[in-house]
C-alpha positions as CSV (number, residue, x, y, z in Angstrom):
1,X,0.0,0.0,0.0
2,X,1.4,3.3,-1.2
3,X,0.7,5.6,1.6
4,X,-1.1,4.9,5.1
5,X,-4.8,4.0,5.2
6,X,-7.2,6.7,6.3
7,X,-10.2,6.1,8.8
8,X,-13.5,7.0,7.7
9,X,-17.2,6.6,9.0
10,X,-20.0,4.8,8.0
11,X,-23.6,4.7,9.2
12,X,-23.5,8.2,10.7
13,X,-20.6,6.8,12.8
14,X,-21.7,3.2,13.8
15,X,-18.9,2.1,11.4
16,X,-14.7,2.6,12.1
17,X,-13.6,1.7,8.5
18,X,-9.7,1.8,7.0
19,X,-9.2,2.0,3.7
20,X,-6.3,3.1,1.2
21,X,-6.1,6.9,1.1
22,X,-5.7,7.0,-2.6
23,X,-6.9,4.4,-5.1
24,X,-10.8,2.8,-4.8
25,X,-12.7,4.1,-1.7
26,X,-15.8,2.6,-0.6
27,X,-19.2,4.3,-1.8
28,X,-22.6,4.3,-1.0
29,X,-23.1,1.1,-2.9
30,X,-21.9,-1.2,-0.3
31,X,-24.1,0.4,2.0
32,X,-26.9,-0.5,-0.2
33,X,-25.9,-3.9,-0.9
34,X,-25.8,-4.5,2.9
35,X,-29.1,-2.9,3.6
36,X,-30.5,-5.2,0.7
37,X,-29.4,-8.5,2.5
38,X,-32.4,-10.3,4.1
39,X,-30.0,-11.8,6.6
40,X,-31.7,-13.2,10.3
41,X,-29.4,-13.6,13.2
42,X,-27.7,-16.6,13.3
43,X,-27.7,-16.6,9.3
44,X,-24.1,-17.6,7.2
45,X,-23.6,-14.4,4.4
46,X,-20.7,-14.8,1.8
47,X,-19.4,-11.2,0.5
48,X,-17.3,-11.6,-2.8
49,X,-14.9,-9.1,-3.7
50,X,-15.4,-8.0,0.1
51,X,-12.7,-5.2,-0.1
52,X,-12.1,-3.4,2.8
53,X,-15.0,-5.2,4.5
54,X,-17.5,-2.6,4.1
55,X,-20.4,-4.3,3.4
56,X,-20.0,-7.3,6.1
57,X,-19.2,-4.7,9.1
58,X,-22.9,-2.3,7.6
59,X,-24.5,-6.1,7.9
60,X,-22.9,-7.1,11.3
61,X,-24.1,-3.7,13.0
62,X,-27.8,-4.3,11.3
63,X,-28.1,-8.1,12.0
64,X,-26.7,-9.1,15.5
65,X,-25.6,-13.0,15.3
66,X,-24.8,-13.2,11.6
67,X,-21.6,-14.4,10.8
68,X,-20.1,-12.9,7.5
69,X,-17.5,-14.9,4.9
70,X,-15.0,-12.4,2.9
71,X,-13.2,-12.9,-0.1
72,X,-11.3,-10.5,-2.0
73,X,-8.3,-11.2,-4.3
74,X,-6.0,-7.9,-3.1
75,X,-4.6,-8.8,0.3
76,X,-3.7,-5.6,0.9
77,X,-7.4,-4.9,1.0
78,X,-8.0,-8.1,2.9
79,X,-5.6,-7.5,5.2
80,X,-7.5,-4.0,6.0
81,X,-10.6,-5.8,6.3
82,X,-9.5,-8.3,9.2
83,X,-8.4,-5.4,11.1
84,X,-11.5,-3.4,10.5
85,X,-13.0,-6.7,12.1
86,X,-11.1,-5.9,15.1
87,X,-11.4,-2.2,14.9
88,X,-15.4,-2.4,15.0
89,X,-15.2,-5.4,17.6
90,X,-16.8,-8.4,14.8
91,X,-13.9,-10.2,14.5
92,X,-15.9,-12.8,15.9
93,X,-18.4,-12.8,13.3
94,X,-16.4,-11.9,10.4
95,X,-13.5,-13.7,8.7
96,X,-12.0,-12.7,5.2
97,X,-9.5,-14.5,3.3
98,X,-7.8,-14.0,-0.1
99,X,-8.7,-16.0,-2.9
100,X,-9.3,-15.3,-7.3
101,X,-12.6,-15.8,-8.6
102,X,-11.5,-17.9,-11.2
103,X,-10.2,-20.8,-8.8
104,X,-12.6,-22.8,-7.1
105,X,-13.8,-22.4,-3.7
106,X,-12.3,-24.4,-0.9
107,X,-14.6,-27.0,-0.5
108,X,-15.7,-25.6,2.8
109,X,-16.8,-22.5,1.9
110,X,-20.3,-23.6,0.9
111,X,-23.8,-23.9,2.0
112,X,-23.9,-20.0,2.8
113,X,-28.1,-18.8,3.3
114,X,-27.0,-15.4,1.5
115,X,-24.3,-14.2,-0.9
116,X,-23.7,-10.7,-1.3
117,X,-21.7,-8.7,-4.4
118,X,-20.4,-6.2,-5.8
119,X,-18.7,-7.1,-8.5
120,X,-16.3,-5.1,-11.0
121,X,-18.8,-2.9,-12.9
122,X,-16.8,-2.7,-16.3
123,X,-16.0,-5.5,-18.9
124,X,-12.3,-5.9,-19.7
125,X,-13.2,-5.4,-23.3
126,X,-14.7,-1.6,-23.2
127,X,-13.0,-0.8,-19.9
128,X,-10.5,2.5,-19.7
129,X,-8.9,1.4,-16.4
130,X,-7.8,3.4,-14.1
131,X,-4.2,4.0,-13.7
132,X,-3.8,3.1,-10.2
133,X,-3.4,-1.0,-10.0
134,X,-5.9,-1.5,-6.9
135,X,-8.7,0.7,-8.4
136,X,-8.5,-1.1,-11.8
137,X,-9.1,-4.5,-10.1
138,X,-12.2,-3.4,-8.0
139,X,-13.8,-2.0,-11.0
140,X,-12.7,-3.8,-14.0
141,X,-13.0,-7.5,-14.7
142,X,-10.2,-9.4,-14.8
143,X,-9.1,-13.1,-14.0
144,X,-13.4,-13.8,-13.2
145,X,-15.5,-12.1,-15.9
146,X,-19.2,-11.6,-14.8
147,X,-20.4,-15.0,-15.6
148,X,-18.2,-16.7,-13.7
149,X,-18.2,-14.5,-10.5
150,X,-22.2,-15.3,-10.9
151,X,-21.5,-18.5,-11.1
152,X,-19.2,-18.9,-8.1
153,X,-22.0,-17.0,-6.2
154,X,-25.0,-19.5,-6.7
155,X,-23.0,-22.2,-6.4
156,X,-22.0,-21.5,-2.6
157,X,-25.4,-20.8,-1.6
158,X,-28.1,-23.2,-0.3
159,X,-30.7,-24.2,-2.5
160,X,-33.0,-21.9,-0.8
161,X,-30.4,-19.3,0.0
162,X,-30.8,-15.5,-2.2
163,X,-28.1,-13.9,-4.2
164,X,-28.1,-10.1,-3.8
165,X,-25.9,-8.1,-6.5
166,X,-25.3,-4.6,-7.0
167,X,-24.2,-3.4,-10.5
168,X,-24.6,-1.0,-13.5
169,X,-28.6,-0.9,-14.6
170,X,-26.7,-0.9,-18.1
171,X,-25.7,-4.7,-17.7
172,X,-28.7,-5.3,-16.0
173,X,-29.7,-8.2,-19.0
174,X,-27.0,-9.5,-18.9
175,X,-27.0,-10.5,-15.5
176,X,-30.7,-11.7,-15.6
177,X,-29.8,-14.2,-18.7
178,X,-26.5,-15.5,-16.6
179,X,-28.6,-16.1,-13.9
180,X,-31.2,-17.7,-15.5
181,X,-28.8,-20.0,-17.2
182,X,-27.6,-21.2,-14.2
183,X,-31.1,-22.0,-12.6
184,X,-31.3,-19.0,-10.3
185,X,-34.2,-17.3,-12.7
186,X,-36.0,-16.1,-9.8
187,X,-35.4,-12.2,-10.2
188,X,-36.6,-9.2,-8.2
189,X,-34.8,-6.4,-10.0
190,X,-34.7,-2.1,-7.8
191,X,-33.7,0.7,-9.6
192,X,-32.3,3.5,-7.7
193,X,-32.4,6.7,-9.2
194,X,-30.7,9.2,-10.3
195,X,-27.8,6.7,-9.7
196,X,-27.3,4.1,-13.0
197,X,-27.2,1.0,-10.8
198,X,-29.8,-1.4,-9.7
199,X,-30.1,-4.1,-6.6
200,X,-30.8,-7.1,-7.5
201,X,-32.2,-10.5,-5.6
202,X,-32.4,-13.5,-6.9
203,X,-33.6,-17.2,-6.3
204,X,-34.0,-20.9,-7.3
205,X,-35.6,-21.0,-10.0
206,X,-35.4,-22.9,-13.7
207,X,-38.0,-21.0,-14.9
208,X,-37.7,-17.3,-15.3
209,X,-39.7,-15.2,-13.2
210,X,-38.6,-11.3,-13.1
211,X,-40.2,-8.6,-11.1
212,X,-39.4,-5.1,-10.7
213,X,-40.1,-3.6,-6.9
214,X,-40.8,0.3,-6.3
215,X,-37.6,1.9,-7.2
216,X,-35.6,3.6,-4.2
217,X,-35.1,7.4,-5.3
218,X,-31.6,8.4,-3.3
219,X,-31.7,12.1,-4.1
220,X,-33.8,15.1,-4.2
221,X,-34.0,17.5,-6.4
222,X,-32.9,20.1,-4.8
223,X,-29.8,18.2,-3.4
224,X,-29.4,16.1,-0.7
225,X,-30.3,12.5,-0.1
226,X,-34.3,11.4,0.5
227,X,-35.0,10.5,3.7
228,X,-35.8,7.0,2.4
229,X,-31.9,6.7,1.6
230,X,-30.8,9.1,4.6
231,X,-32.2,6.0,7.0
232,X,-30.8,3.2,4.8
233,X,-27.1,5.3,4.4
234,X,-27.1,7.1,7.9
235,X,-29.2,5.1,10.6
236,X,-28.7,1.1,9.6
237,X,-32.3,0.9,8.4
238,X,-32.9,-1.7,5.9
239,X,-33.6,-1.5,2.1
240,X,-37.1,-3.7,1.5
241,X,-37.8,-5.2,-2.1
């Protein structure tokens, strides 16, 4: 890591969280995605591409007696993410380890009743990446295209576990046919405008059924985030499909 790590806040303070000073720097989207997770206590959560640990610490602070799976393939963001762990006293609910997409699993890490991603929003093919190394890897695809990290998803849930994804609305068919290829065609699709990403849930399913929910509007138009969003990004509440 280039320079030290700074410490920032998340959920109006609930959240201590390190990250690299320069380079990618978690956004409101992994609040979202945690806030989307229908997680009850005592449920297993995978987060791939966990980062930092952003979106496992939003869920531990939310849902009380969840335990939270990490991987990420930088262990310099890995490594930032155990001690975030510590920092924000889950260590005891949250483990991350470092691992490539385009491996398999260890064979243990299975059987999860949610998975959680955010996966690199840019193909390799149309990406312009950014020049530093870190930030390219968080948002452009690289070893694990989207199909495959997809793929790794559903195949560590339980067969009635639910994959939640955030990504850009512009690949949003995409993801739908992958999923639906790989028997998870169960698909309740939120927009969230003004922002060009959607939250999406998905289930078991080998026949394709797609819903869209009421769409969760994150600004106003005069500035400022909506109160619906202020309680999802500032006070832990949680995002309902």
């Amino acid at each position: 890591m280039e320079t030290a790590p700074t410490e920032d806040a998340l959920l109006g303070g609930r959240i201590r969280l390190l990250q690299p000073s320069r380079g990618y720097r978690v956004a409101v989207d992994a609040v979202l995605l945690a806030a989307a997770i229908d997680a009850a206590p005592e449920d297993r959560v995978l987060d791939l591409g966990a980062g930092v640990g952003a979106v496992g610490l939003c869920l531990a602070a939310r849902v009380p007696g969840c335990a939270i799976v990490g991987i990420e393939l930088q262990p310099e963001l890995a490594g930032l993410a155990v001690r975030n762990a510590v920092l924000n006293g889950a260590e005891h609910r949250m483990r991350t380890f470092v691992h490539d997409l385009a491996q398999p699993l260890p064979p243990d890490v299975t059987g999860f009743d949610h998975v959680a991603t955010n996966p690199p929003y840019l193909a390799a093919a149309v990406a312009d990446p950014s020049p530093n190394a870190s930030k390219a890897l968080a948002t452009v695809e690289s070893s694990a295209d989207l199909a495959r990290w997809l793929g790794v998803a559903v195949a560590a849930l339980k067969p009635a576990g639910a994959l939640t994804v955030i990504h850009r609305s512009d690949r949003l068919e995409e993801i739908v046919a992958h999923l639906a290829r790989l028997g998870w065609g169960d698909v309740t699709v939120k927009l969230l405008p003004p922002a060009a990403r959607i939250l999406l849930r998905a289930r078991r399913s080998n026949t394709l059924a797609r819903r869209t929910s009421s769409p969760l509007v994150l600004h106003r138009p005069e500035g400022g985030y909506t109160r619906d969003a202020e309680a999802i990004l500032r006070h832990a509440a949680p995002l309902a499909f």
